[in-house]
C-alpha positions in Angstrom: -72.1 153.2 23.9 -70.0 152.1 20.7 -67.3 154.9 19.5 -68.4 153.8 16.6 -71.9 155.0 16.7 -73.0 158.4 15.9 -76.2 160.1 16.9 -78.6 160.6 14.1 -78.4 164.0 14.2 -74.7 164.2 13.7 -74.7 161.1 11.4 -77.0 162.4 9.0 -76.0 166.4 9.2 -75.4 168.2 6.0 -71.9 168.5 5.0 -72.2 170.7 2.7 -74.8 173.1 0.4 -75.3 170.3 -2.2 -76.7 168.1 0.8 -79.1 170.6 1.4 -81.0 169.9 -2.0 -84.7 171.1 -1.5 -83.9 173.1 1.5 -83.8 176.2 0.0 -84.5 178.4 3.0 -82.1 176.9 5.6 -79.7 177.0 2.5 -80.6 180.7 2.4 -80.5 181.6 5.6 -77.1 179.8 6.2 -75.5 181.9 3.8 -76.9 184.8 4.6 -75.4 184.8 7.9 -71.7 183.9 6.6 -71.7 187.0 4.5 -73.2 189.3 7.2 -70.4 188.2 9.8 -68.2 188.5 6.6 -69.0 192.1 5.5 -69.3 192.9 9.1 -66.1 191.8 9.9 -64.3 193.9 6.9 -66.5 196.8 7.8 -65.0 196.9 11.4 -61.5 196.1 10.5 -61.7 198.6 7.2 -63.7 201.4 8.3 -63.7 201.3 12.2 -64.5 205.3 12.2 -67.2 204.7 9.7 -71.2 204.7 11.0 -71.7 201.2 10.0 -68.8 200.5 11.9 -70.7 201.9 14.8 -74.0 200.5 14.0 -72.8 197.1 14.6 -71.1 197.6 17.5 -73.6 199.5 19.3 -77.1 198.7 17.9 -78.9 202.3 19.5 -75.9 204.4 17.9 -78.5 206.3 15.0 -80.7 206.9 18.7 -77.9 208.0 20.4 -77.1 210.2 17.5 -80.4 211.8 17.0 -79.9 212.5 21.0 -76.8 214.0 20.7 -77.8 216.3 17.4 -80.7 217.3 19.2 -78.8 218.5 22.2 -75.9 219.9 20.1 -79.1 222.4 18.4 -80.2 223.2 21.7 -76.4 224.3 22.8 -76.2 226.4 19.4 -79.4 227.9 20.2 -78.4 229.3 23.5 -75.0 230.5 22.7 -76.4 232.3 19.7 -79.0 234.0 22.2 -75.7 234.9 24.1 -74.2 236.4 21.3 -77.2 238.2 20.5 -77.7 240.0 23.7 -73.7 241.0 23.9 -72.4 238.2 26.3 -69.6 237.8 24.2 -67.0 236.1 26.9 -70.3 233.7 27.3 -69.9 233.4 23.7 -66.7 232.6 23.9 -67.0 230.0 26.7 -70.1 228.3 25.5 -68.3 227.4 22.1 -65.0 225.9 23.8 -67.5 223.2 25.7 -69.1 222.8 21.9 -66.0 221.4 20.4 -65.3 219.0 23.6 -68.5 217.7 23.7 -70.0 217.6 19.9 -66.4 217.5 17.9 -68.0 216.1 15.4 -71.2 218.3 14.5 -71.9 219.7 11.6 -72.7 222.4 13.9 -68.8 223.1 14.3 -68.3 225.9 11.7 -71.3 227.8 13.2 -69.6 227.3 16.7 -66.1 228.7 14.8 -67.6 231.6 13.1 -69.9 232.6 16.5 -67.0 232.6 17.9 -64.3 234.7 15.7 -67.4 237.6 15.7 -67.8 237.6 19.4 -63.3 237.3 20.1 -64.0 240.6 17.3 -66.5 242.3 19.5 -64.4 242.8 22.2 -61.1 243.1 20.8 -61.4 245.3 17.5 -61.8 245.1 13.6 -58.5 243.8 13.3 -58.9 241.3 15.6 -62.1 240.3 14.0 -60.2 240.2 10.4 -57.9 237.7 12.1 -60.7 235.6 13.8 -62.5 235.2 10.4 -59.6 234.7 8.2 -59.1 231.2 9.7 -63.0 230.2 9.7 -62.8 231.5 5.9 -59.7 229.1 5.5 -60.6 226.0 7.3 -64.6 226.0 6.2 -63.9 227.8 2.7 -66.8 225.3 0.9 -69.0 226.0 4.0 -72.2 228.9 4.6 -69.9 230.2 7.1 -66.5 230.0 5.6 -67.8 232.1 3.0 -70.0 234.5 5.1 -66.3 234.7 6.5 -64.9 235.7 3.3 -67.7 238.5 2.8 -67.5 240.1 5.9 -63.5 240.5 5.5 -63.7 242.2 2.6 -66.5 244.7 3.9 -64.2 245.0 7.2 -61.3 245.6 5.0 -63.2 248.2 2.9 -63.7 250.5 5.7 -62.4 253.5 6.4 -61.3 254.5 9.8 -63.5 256.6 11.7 -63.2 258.3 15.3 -63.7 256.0 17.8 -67.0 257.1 19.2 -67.8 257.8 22.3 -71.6 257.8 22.5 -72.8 256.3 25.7 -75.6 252.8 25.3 -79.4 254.2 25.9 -79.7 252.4 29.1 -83.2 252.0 30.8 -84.8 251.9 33.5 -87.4 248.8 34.1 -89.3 248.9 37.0 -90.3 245.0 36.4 -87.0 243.4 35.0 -85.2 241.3 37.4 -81.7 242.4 37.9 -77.7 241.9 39.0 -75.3 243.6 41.3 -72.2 244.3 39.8 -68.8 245.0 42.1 -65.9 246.2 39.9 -62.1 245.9 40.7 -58.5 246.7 39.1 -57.2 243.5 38.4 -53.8 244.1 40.1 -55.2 245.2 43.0 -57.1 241.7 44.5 -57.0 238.3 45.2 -60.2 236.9 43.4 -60.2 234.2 45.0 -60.9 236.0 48.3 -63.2 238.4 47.2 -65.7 235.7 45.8 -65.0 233.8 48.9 -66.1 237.3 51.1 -69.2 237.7 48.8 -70.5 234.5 49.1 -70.3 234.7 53.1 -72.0 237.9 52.8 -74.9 236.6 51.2 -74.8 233.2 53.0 -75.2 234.8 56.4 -77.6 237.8 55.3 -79.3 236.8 52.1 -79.4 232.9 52.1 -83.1 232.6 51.4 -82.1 234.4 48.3 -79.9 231.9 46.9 -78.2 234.4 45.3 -74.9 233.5 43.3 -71.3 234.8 42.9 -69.4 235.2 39.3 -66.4 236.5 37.8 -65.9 238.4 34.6 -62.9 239.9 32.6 -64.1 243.4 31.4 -61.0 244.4 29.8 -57.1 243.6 30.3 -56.9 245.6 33.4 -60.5 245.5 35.5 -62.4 242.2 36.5 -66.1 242.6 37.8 -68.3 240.1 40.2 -71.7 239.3 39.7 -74.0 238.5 42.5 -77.6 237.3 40.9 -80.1 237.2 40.7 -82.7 239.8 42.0 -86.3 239.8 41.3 -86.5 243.6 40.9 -84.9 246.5 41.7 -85.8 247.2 44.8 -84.3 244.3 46.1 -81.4 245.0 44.1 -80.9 247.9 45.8 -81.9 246.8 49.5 -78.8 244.1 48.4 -76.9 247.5 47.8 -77.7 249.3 51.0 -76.5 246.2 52.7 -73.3 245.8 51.2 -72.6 249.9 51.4 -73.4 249.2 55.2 -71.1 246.1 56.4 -67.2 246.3 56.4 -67.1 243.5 58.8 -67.7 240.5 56.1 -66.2 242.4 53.1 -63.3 243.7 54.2 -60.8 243.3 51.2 -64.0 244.1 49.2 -64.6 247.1 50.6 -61.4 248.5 50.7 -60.2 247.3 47.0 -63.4 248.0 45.0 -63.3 250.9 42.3 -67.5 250.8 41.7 -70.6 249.2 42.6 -74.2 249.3 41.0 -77.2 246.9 39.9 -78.2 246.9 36.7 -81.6 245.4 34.8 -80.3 242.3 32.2 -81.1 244.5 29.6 -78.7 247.4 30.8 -76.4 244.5 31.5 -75.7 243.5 28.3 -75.2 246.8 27.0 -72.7 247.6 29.6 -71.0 244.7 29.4 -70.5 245.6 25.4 -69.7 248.8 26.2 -67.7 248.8 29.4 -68.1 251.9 30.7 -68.0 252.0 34.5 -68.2 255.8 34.7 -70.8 256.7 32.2 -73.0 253.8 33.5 -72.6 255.2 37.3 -73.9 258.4 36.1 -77.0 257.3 34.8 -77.5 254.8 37.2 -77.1 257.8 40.3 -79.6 259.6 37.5 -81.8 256.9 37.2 -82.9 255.0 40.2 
């Protein structure tokens, strides 16, 4: 073919908009798509954080969004129920996932202030004063910074009373499911070990059960296991019986443990508010 020659196509193909005269569609349409990659290009250069910015370069993010708000109300949802019914080291826990997994939901100063409240439950008014101060200070414009505020100045209004000593109305349900509770000094045990002896104790005797081990901090000086969970209490206390029984399996257990007892999810979460090993012993030897 002659260098010279061109095919049609190329020959005759617009060079630019004035060649495209009565063409006002394609003229349209051409332009249209200059200034999208134009604007699209300054967006993502500009405002790379911004949601436009990550719009374009991932076309389900408003989806993905919606997913992940949904999810992050669901989360908020359940550690409020933990708050509610005095899990407040739950509390605690569920809002330090919050922030590494939704950092940037709106739902972040409800996480904050959840959490200031339950860090006040266990630890004190002054504690609590503390907590808040810095929800009030980093979310001052906010519902929360300012619930924050309010509850400061009724903490601070207060006037010390006696530390009382009345003991939670604990009760007995025939037909809530319940948890064993084993209760150590912290000093005194190897974690580690013990949860390791529990969970072959109820591998080789209650394996059906599918029973599981935890750990919580009641105070500074005593830690308490969990095994759960038990669909009434009968079968709480068969668990009981068994455990009282073998020193073969839970040797270190055995030997270290300051009390024992199960108690209803109800009783649980008073106890665990109120920590009192001996007053709940006494009720529970009065009770079941």
């Amino acid at each position: 073919m002659n260098k010279n020659t061109k095919v049609l196509a190329l020959k005759y193909r617009p060079q630019t908009f004035d060649d495209l005269i009565g063409q006002d569609i394609v003229a349209e349409t051409i332009l249209n798509s200059i200034k999208a990659n134009k604007y699209k290009n300054i967006i993502l250069k500009e405002y790379p954080n911004s949601d436009y910015a990550k719009l374009i370069l991932n076309p389900n993010y408003l989806k993905d969004l919606a997913a992940q708000k949904a999810e992050a109300d669901l989360f908020y949802e359940k550690t409020y129920g933990y708050y509610k019914r005095g899990f407040y080291q739950q509390t605690r826990s569920n809002c330090a996932e919050a922030y590494t997994n939704y950092p940037e939901s709106p739902l972040i100063p409800k996480f904050k202030l959840l959490e200031a409240l339950s860090q006040g439950r266990d630890a004190g008014k002054d504690s609590t004063i503390r907590a808040l101060s810095v929800v009030a200070t980093s979310y001052r414009d906010s519902e929360e910074g300012k619930y924050a505020v309010q509850i400061i100045q009724l903490l601070s209004s207060e006037k010390p009373e006696e530390e009382s000593l009345k003991i939670p109305e604990y009760k007995y349900d025939p037909g809530s499911a319940h948890v064993f509770a084993v209760v150590f000094k912290k000093g005194d045990i190897q974690a580690a070990k013990i949860k390791i002896e529990l969970s072959n104790f109820n591998a080789a005797y209650f394996r059906m059960d599918r029973l599981k081990v935890q750990q919580l901090e009641l105070d500074k000086e005593t830690t308490m296991f969990t095994v759960k969970q038990f669909a009434s209490p009968e079968k709480a206390l068969s668990y009981m019986s068994a455990f009282e029984q073998n020193k073969t399996k839970l040797k270190q257990t055995a030997e270290k443990k300051q009390a024992f007892f199960p108690l209803s999810y109800d009783n649980y979460a008073l106890f665990f508010k109120d920590k009192g090993v001996e007053a709940y012993q006494q009720w529970f030897e009065e009770n079941y």
